[in-house]
N, C-alpha and C positions, 0 to 999 in steps of 0.2 A: 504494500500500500504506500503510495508516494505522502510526501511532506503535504501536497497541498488538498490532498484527500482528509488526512488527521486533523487538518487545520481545518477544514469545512465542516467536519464533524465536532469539533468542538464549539465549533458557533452555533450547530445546530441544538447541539448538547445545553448551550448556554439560554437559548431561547426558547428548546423542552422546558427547561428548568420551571418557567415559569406556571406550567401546566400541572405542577406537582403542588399539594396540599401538606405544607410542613406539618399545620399543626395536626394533620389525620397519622401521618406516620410517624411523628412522637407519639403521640398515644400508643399506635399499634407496637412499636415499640417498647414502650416500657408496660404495656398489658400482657404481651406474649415473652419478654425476656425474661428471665430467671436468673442470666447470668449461666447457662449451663448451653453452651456452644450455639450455633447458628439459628435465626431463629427467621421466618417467610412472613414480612413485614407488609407486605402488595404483592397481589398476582399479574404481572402481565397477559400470560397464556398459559392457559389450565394446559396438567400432560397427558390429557386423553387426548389431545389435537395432533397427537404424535408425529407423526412427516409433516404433518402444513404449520407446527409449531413455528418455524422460522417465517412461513411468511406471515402470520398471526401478528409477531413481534415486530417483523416489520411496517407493516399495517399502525399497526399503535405507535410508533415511535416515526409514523411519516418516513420512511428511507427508501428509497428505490434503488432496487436492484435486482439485474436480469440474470446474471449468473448463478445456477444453482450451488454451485461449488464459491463464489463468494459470501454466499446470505450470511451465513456464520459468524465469518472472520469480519464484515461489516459491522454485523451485531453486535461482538464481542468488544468492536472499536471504540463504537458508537456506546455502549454501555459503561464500558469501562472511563470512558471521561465522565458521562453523566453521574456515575454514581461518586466519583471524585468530589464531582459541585456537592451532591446531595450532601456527603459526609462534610464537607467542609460548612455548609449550611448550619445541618444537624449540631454541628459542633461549637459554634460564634452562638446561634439559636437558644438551643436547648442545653447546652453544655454536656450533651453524650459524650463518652468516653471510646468508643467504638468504633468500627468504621462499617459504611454498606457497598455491598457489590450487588450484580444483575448473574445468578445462574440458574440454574433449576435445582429446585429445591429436592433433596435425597429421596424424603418418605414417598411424595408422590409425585414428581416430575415438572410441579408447575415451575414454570418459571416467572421469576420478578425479585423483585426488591428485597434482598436478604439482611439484617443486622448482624455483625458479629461482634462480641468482644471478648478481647484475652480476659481470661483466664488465669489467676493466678493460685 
């Protein structure tokens, strides 16, 4: 993926941002954390949608892309700065200690918004 790809996607990450509800996933945060490993904070796309999962996500997050063998690694681009903002948000915000990433969550497949925090 070139320079000027990461760099679009982060503007776009930056303009997502605004489409996100801080104060709904602090709550679901500190409702569902326990402090005992990762915890599925928002769903993007349930994992029954299994093969059309990628285009589901990208559907919601606006991204076009024709390549099947790209969808992913877009996803994963595109997520991984957005959930950067999120945590840094979270964190000035609410003063979490944690940080959030976008993967599919273990128990059932869905993918979205996950919390984690160490563990000590």
């Amino acid at each position: 993926m070139t320079t000027s790809t990461k760099d679009s996607l982060r503007e776009k990450a930056l303009k997502e941002l605004k489409n996100w509800d801080f104060d709904v996933i602090y709550q679901n945060t500190i409702s569902f954390s326990e402090g005992e490993g990762d915890v599925l904070v928002d769903v993007i796309s349930e994992g029954w949608m299994g093969i059309y999962q990628a285009d589901e996500i990208l559907e919601v997050f606006d991204l076009d892309v024709e390549e099947e063998e790209e969808k992913w690694d877009v996803i994963d681009d595109f997520s991984s700065c957005l959930s950067e903002l999120i945590t840094q948000v979270m964190r000035e915000k609410y003063g979490v200690e944690g940080f959030y990433y976008f993967s599919s969550f273990s128990d059932s497949g869905d993918y979205g918004l996950i919390y984690s925090e160490e563990v000590e």
